[in-house]
Kinemage of the C-alpha trace (Angstrom):
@kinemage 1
@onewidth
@group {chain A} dominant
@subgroup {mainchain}
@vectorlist {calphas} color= white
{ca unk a 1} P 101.460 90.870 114.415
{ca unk a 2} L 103.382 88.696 117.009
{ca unk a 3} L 103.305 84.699 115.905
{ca unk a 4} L 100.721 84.107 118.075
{ca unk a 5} L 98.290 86.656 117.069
{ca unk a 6} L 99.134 85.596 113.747
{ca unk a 7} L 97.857 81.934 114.476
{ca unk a 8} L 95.113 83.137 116.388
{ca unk a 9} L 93.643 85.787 113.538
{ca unk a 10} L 94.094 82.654 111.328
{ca unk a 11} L 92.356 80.219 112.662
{ca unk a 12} L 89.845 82.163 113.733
{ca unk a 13} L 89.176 83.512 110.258
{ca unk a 14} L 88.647 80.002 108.854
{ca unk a 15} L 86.343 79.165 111.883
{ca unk a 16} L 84.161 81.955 110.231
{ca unk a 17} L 84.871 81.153 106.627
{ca unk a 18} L 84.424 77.799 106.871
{ca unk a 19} L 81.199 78.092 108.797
{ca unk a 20} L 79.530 80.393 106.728
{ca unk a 21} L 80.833 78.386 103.599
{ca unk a 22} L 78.735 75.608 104.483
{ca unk a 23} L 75.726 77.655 105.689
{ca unk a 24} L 75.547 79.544 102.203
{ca unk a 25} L 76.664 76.565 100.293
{ca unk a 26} L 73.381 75.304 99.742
{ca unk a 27} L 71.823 78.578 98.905
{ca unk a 28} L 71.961 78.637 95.585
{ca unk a 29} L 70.844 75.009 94.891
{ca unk a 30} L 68.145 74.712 97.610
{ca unk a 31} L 65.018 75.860 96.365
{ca unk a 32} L 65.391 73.338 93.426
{ca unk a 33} L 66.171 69.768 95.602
{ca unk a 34} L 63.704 70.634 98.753
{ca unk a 35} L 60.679 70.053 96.232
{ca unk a 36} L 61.834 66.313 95.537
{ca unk a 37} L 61.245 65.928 99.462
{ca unk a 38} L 57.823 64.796 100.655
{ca unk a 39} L 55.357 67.881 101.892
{ca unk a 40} L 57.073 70.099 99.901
{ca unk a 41} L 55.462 73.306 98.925
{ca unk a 42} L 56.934 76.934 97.403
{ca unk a 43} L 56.347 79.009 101.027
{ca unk a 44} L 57.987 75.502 103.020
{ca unk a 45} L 60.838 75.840 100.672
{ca unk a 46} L 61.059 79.465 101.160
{ca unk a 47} L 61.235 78.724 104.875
{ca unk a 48} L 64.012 76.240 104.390
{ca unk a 49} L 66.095 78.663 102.549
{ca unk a 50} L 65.778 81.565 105.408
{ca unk a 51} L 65.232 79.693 108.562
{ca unk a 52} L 69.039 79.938 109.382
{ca unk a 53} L 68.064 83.567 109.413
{ca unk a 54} L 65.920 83.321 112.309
{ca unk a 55} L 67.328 81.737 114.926
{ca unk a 56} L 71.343 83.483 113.816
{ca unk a 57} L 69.019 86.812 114.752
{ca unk a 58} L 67.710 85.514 118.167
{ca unk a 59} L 70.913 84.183 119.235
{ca unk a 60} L 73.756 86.296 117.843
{ca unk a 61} L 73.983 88.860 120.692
{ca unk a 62} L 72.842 86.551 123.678
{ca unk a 63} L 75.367 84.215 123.255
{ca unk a 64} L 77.828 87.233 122.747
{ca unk a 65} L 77.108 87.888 126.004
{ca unk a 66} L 77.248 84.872 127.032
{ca unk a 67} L 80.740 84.519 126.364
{ca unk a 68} L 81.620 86.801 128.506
{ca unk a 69} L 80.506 84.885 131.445
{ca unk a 70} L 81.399 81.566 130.300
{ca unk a 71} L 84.531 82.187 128.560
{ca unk a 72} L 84.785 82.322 124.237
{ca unk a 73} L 85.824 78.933 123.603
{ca unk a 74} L 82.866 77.172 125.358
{ca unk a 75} L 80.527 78.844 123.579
{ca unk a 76} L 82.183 78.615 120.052
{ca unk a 77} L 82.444 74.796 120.456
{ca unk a 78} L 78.600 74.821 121.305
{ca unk a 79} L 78.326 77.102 118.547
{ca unk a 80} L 80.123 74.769 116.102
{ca unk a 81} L 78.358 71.454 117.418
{ca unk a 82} L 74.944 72.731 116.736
{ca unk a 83} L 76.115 73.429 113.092
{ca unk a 84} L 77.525 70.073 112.774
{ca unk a 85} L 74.248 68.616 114.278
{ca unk a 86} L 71.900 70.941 112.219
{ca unk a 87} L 73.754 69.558 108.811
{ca unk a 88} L 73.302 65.676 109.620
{ca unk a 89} L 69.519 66.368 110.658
{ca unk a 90} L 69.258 68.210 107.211
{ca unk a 91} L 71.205 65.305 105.134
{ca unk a 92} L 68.729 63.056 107.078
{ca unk a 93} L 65.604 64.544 106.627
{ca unk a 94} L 62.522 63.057 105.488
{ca unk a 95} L 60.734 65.868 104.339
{ca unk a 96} L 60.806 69.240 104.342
{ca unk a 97} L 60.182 69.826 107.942
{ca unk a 98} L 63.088 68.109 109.271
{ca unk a 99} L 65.309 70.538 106.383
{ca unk a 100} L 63.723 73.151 108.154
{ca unk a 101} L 64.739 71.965 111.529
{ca unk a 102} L 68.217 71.322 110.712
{ca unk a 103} L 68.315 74.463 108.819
{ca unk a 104} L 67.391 76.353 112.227
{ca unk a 105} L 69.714 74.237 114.252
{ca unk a 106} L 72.671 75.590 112.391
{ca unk a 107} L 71.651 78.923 112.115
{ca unk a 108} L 71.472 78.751 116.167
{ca unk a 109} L 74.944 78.523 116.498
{ca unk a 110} L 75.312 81.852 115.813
{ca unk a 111} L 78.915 82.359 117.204
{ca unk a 112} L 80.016 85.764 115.122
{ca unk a 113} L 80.149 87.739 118.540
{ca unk a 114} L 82.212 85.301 119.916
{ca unk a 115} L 84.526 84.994 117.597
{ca unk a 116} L 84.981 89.049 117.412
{ca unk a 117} L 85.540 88.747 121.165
{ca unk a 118} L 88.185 86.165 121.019
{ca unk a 119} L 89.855 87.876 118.488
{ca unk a 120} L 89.620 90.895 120.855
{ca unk a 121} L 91.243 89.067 123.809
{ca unk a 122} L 94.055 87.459 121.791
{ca unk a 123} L 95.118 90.405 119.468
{ca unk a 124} L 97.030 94.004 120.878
{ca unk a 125} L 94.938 97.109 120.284
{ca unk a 126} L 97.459 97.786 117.689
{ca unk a 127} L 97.342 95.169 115.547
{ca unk a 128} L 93.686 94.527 116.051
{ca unk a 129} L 91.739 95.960 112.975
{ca unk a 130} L 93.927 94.266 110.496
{ca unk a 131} L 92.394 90.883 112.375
{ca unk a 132} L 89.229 92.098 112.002
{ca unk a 133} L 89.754 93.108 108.614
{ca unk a 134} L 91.435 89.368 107.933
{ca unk a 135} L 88.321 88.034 109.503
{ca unk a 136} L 85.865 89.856 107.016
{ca unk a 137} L 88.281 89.314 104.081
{ca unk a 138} L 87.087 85.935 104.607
{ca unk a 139} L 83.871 85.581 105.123
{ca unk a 140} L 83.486 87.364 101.468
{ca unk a 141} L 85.426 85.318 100.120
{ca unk a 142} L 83.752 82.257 101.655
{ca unk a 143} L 80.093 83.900 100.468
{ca unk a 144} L 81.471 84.434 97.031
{ca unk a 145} L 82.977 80.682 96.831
{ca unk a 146} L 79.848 79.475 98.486
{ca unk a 147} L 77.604 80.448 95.189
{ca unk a 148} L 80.000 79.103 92.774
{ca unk a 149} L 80.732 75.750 94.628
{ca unk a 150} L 77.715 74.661 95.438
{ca unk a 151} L 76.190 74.076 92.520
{ca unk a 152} L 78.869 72.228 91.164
{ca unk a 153} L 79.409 69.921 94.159
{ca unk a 154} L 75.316 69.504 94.286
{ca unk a 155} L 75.992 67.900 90.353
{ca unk a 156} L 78.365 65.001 92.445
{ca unk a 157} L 77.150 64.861 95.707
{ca unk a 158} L 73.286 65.348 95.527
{ca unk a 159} L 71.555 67.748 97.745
{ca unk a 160} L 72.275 65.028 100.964
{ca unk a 161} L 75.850 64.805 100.319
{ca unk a 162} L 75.575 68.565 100.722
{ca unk a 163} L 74.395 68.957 104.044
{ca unk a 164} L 76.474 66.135 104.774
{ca unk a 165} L 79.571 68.572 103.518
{ca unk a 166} L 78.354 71.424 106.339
{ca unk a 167} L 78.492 69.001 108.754
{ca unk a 168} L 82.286 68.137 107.821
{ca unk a 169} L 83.321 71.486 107.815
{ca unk a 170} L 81.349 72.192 111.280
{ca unk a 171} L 83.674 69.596 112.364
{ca unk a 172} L 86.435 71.383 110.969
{ca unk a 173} L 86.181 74.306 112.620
{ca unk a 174} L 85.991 72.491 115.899
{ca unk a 175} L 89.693 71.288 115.232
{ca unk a 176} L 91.178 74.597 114.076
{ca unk a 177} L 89.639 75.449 117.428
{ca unk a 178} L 91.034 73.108 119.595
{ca unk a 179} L 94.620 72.896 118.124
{ca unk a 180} L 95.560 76.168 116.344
{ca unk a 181} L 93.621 79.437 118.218
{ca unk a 182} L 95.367 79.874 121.676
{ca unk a 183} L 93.325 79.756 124.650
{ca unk a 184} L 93.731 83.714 125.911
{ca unk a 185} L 95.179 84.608 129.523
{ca unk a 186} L 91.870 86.721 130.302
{ca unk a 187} L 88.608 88.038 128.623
{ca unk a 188} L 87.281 91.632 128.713
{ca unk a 189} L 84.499 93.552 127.229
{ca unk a 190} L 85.287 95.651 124.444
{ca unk a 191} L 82.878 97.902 123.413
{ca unk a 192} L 83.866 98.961 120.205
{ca unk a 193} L 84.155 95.153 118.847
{ca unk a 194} L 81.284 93.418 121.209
{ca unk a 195} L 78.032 94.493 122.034
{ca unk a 196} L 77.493 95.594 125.856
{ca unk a 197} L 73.794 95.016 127.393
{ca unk a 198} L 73.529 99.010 128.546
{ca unk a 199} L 73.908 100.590 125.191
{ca unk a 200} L 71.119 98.365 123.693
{ca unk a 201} L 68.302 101.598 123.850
{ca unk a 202} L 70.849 103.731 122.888
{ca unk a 203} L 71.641 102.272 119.837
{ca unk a 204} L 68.182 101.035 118.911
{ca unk a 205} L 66.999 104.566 119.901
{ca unk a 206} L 69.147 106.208 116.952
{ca unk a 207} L 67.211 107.595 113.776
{ca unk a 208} L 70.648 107.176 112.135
{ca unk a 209} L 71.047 103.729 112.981
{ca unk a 210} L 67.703 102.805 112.721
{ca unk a 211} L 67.959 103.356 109.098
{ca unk a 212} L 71.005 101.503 108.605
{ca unk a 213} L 69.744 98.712 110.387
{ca unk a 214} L 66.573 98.667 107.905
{ca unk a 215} L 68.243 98.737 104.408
{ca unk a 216} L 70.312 95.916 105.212
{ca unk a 217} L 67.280 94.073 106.440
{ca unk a 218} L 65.846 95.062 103.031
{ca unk a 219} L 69.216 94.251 101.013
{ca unk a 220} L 69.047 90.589 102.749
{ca unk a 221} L 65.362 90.602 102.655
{ca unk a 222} L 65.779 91.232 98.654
{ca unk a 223} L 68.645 88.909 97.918
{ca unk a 224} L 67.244 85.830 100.026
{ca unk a 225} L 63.540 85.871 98.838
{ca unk a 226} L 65.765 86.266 95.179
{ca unk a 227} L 67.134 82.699 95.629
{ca unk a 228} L 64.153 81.273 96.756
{ca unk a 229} L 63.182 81.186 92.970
{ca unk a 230} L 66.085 81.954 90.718
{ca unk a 231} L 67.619 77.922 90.917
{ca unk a 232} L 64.257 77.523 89.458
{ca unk a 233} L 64.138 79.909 86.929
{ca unk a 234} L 67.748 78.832 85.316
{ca unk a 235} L 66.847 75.016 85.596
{ca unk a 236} L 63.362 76.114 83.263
{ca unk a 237} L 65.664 78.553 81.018
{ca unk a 238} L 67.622 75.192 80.159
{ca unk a 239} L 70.729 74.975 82.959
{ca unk a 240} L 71.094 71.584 84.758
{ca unk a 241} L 70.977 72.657 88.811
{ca unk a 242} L 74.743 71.671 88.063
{ca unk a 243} L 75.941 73.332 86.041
{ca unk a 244} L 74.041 76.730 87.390
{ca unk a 245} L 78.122 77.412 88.708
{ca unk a 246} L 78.356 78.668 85.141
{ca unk a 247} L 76.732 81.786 85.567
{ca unk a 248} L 77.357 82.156 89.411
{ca unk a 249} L 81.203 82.029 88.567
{ca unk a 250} L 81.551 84.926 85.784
{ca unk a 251} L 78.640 87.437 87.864
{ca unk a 252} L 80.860 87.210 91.238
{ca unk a 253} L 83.931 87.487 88.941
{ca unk a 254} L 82.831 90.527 87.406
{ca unk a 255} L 81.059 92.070 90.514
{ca unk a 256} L 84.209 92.106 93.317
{ca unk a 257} L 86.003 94.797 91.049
{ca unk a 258} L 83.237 96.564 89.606
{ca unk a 259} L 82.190 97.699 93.311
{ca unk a 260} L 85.607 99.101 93.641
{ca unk a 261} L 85.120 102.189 91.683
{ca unk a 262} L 82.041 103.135 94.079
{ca unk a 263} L 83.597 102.608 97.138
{ca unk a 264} L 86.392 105.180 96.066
{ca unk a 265} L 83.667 107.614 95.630
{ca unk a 266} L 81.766 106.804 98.662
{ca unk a 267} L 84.661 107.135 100.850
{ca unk a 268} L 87.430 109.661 99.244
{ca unk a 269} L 85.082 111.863 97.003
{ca unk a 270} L 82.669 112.135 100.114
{ca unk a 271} L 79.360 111.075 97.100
{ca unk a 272} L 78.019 108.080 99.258
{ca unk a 273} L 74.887 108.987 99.315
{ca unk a 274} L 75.038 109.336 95.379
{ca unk a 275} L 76.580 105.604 95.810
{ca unk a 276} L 73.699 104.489 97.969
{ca unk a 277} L 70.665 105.771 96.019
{ca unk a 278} L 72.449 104.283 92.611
{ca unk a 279} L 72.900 101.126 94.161
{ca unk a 280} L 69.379 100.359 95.174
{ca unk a 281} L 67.815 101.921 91.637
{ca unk a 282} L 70.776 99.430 89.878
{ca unk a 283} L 68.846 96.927 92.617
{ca unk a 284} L 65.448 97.719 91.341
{ca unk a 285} L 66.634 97.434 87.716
{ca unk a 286} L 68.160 94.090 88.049
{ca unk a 287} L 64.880 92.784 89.854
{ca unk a 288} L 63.186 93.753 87.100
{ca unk a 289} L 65.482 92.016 84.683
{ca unk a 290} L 64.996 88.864 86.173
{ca unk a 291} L 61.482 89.252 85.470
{ca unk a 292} L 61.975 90.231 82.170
{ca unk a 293} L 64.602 87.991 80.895
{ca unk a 294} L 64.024 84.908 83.123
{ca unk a 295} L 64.104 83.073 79.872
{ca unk a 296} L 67.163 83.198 79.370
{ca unk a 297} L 70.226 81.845 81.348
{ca unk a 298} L 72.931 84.406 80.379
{ca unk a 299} L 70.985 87.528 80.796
{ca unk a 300} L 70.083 86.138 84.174
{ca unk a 301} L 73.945 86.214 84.816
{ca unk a 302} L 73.975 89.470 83.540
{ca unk a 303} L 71.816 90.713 86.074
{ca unk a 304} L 73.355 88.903 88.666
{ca unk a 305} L 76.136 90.641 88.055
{ca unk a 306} L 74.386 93.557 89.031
{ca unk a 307} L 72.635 92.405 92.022
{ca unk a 308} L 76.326 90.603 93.312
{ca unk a 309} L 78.228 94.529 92.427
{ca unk a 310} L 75.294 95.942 94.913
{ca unk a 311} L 75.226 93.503 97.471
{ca unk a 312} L 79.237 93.647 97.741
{ca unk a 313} L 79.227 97.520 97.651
{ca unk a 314} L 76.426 98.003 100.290
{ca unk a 315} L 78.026 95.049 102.642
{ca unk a 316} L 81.186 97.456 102.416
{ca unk a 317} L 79.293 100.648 102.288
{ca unk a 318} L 76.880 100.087 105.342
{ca unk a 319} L 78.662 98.784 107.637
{ca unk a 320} L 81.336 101.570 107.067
{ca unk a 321} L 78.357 103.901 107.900
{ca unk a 322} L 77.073 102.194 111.090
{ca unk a 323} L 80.606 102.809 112.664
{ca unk a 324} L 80.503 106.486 111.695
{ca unk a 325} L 77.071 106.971 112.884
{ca unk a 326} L 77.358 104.738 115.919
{ca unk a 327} L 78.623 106.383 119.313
{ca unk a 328} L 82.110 106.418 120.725
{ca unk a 329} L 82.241 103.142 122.912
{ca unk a 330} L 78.875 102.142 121.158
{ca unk a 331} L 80.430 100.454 117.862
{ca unk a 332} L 80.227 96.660 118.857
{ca unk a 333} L 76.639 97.184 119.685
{ca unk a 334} L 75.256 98.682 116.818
{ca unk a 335} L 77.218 96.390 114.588
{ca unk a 336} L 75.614 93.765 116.901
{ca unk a 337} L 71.599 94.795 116.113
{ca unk a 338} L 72.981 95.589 112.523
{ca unk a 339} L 73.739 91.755 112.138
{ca unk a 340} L 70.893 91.098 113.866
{ca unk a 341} L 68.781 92.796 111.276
{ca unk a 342} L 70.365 91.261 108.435
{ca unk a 343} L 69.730 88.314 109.639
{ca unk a 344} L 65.770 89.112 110.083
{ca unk a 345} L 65.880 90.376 106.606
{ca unk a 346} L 67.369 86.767 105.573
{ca unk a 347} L 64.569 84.999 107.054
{ca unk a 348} L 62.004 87.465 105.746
{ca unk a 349} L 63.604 87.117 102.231
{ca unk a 350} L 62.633 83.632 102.203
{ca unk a 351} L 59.235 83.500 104.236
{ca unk a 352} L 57.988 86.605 101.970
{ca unk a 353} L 59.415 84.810 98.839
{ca unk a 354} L 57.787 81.266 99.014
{ca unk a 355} L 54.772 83.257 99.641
{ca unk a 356} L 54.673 84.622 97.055
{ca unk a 357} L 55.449 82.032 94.946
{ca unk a 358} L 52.969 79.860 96.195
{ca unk a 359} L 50.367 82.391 95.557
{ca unk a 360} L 50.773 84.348 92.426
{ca unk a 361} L 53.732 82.057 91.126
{ca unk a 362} L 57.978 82.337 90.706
{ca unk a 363} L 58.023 85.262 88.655
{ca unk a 364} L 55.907 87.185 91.139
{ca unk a 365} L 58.907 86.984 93.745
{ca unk a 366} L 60.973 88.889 91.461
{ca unk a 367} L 57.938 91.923 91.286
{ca unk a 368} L 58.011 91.786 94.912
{ca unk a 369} L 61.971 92.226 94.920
{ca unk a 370} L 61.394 95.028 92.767
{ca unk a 371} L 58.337 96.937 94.943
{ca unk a 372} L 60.516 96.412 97.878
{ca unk a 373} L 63.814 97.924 96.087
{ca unk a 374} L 61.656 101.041 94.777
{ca unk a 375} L 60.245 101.807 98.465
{ca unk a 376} L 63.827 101.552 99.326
{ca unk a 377} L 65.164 104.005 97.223
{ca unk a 378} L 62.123 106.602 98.360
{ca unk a 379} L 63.730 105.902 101.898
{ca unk a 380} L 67.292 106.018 100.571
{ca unk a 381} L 66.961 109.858 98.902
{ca unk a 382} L 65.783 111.261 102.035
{ca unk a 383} L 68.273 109.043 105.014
{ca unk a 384} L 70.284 111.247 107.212
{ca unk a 385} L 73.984 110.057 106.671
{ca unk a 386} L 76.561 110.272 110.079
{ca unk a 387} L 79.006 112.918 110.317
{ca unk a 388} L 82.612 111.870 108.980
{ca unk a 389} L 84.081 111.770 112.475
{ca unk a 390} L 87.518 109.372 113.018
{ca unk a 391} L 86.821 106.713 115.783
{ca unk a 392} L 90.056 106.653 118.155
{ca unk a 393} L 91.043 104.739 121.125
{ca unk a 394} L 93.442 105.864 123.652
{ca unk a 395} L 95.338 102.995 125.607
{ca unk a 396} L 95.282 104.891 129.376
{ca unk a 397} L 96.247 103.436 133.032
{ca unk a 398} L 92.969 102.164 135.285
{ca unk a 399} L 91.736 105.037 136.856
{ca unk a 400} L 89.105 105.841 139.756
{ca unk a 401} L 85.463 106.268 139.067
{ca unk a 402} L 85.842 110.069 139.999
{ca unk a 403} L 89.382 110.108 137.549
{ca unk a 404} L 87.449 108.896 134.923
{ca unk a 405} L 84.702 111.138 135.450
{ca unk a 406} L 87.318 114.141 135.325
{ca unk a 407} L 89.105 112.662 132.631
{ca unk a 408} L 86.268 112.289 130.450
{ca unk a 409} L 85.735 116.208 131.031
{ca unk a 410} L 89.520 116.907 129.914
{ca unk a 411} L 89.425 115.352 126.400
{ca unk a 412} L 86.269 116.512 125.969
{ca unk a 413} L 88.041 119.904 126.204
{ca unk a 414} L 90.673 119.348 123.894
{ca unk a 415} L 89.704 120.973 120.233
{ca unk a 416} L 88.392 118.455 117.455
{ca unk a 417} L 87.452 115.910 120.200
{ca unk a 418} L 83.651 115.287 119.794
{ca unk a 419} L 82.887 112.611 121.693
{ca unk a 420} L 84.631 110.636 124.456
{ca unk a 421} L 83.436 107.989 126.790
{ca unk a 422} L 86.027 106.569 129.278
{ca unk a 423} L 85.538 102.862 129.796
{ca unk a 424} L 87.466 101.986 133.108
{ca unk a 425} L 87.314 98.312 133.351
{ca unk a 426} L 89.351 98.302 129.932
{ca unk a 427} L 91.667 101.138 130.703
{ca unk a 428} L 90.958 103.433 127.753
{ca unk a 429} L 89.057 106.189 126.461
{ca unk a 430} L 86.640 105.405 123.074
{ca unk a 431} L 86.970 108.816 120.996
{ca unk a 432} L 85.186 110.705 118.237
{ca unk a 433} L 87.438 113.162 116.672
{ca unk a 434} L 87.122 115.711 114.015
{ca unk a 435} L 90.317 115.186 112.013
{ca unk a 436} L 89.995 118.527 110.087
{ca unk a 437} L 90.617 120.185 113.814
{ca unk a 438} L 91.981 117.633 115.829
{ca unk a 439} L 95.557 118.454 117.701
{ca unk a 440} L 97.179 114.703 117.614
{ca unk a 441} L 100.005 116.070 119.918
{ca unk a 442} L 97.663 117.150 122.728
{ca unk a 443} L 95.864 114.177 122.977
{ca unk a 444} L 99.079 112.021 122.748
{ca unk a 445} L 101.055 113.900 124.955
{ca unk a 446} L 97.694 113.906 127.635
{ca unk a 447} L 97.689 110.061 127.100
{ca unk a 448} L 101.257 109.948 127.753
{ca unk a 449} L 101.076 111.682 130.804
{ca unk a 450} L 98.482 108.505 132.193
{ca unk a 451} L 100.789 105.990 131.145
């Protein structure tokens, strides 16, 4: 990377990290402080715990492509101040409603598309999936420290001083924004990082995707509505809210290299769906063990360390599959409504689990997990899986409408080339290749001969 793309991939990553540090700081500690607040009850504190859900799912791709019209740095800043604004009406609130509200507020500055797209605009095509790589490297990382931190700084700063922490780091991000990320000498659309408003049907319209898009609305759906009672359940086992860091710590220690082995045979011994059916039954197991063990602190962790190994394998494993299935030009919006479902699942996960905790009481969430996780795997034997094609991009002079037309006839022509979908206003040609049959020197030399 050039220093500037450097900087830019940088600052850009802790804008995310930071971000969604203080969104999922308060997960894990939550559902035990909103019931000291007046009006409390278990489906209210359910709705605190997903509401960011909600409004990150309406907003996500309309202020992606908003963006584009008003440029990416507008729109992160607004982004970032409703953050900052939903954490002080949080560490304000006088009941449970106005947790809710601020809860909502910072889940509407949903600014992940914007982001992708500045990193787009400020990044060579070359150098551009190590930034987005960089960029997901952290927001893992930032999940993972999330659960561990939070707990602990809850023991020291009380469930306010929390939300008052969010706020900070909403602030943060608004100076790495204004003094490290460069402002970029012109936007574009980029189809295979951003979604684009015309392949909306399409990609709603695939069986493939559609089924990707519902198991991680069930994985989300699962591990939300999980947290909505598990604080609970460790503070009755005998953990102070506290020190609940001491079982977070060793499960997410133990679960970032015990996914590794499964993602080798997912993608180099070509078993994923073997992967994904063991990783929802290890899902319905581990829902099961919290209802079984909820007595005890330490075989709680245990199955967290189960349900932390899935989570991180799917969130690797899915999305993986979404860009396979997804077609060429077509990535950025399926990973678009992909987010977008996740994010439904989040706030599902919490309305469906303080309901049924207020109804048929904590340990009943943990049945429902389960129930959920079993239909899953039912859908998960029987899901269609994408065809291992390579996604390729070829760089490419602007050409006429009728050139492109032509041109997208000629690669289609070239052997292993499966799909190919010239996009003219960005001067290259989004590619599905087989790589078993594709002749690299044909299609380079062809590009060659546009440039």
């Amino acid at each position: 990377m050039l220093p500037a793309e450097r900087r830019a991939v940088i600052g850009l990553a802790a804008i995310f990290s930071t971000r969604m540090l203080g969104l999922f700081m308060v997960l894990p500690v939550l559902a035990v402080y909103a019931y000291e607040l007046p009006g409390a009850t278990p489906f209210l504190v359910g709705l605190a715990v997903g509401a960011y859900g909600l409004t990150q799912a309406i907003f996500q791709i309309p202020l992606g492509f908003l963006s584009d019209r008003v440029g990416r740095k507008p729109v992160i800043y607004g982004g970032l101040g409703l953050f900052v604004l939903g954490g002080a009406v949080a560490a304000l609130a006088i009941d449970v409603y106005w947790v809710i509200l601020g809860r909502t507020l910072q889940g509407s500055g949903a600014i992940a598309a914007a982001i992708i797209a500045l990193t787009v605009d400020l990044t060579r095509e070359e150098v551009r999936t190590k930034g987005m790589a960089a960029i997901g490297i952290s927001v893992a990382f930032s999940f993972a420290l999330a659960l561990v931190i939070g707990p602990m700084l809850s023991g020291w700063l009380g469930m306010q001083g929390l939300f008052w922490l969010t706020a900070l780091l909403g602030l943060t991000g608004i100076l790495i924004l204004a003094t490290l990320v460069p402002n970029p000498k012109f936007s574009t659309t980029h189809r295979e990082a951003e979604p684009a408003p015309d392949q909306l049907s399409g990609v709603i319209g695939d069986p493939i995707l559609r089924r990707l898009d519902l198991a991680v609305f069930l994985l989300h759906l699962i591990m939300v509505s999980l947290f909505v009672v598990l604080p609970l359940s460790l503070r009755e086992a005998g953990l102070d809210t506290g020190a609940h860091w001491q079982v977070y710590l060793p499960a997410v220690l133990i679960a970032i290299p015990a996914m590794l082995p499964f993602i080798l045979l997912a993608e180099r011994r070509g078993q994923t769906r073997e992967v994904l059916v063991g990783s929802v039954a290890a899902l319905l197991l581990a829902m099961l063990g919290f209802y079984s063990f909820n007595h005890s602190p330490w075989l709680m962790g245990l199955m967290l360390a189960v349900m932390f190994t899935v989570f991180n394998l799917l969130e690797a494993i899915l999305p993986a599959l979404v860009s396979k299935a997804a077609a060429a030009g077509a990535k950025g919006t399926a990973m678009g409504v992909f987010s977008t479902a996740q994010f439904i699942g989040a706030f599902c996960g919490g309305m469906l689990g303080g309901l049924a905790h207020e109804h048929f009481g904590a340990n009943a969430v943990y049945l429902v997990g389960a129930g959920i996780a079993l239909v899953w795997l039912g859908l998960a034997t029987t899901m269609p899986l994408p065809e291992n094609l390579l996604r390729h991009v070829l760089v490419l002079d602007a050409v006429t409408l009728q050139d492109a037309a032509d041109l997208q006839q000629r690669l289609l022509s070239i052997p292993g080339v499966r799909e190919a979908v010239v996009a003219q206003d960005e001067g290259v040609a989004y590619l599905k290749v087989d790589s078993r049959l594709i002749d690299w020197a044909t299609l380079q030399a062809f590009a060659a001969t546009r440039s």
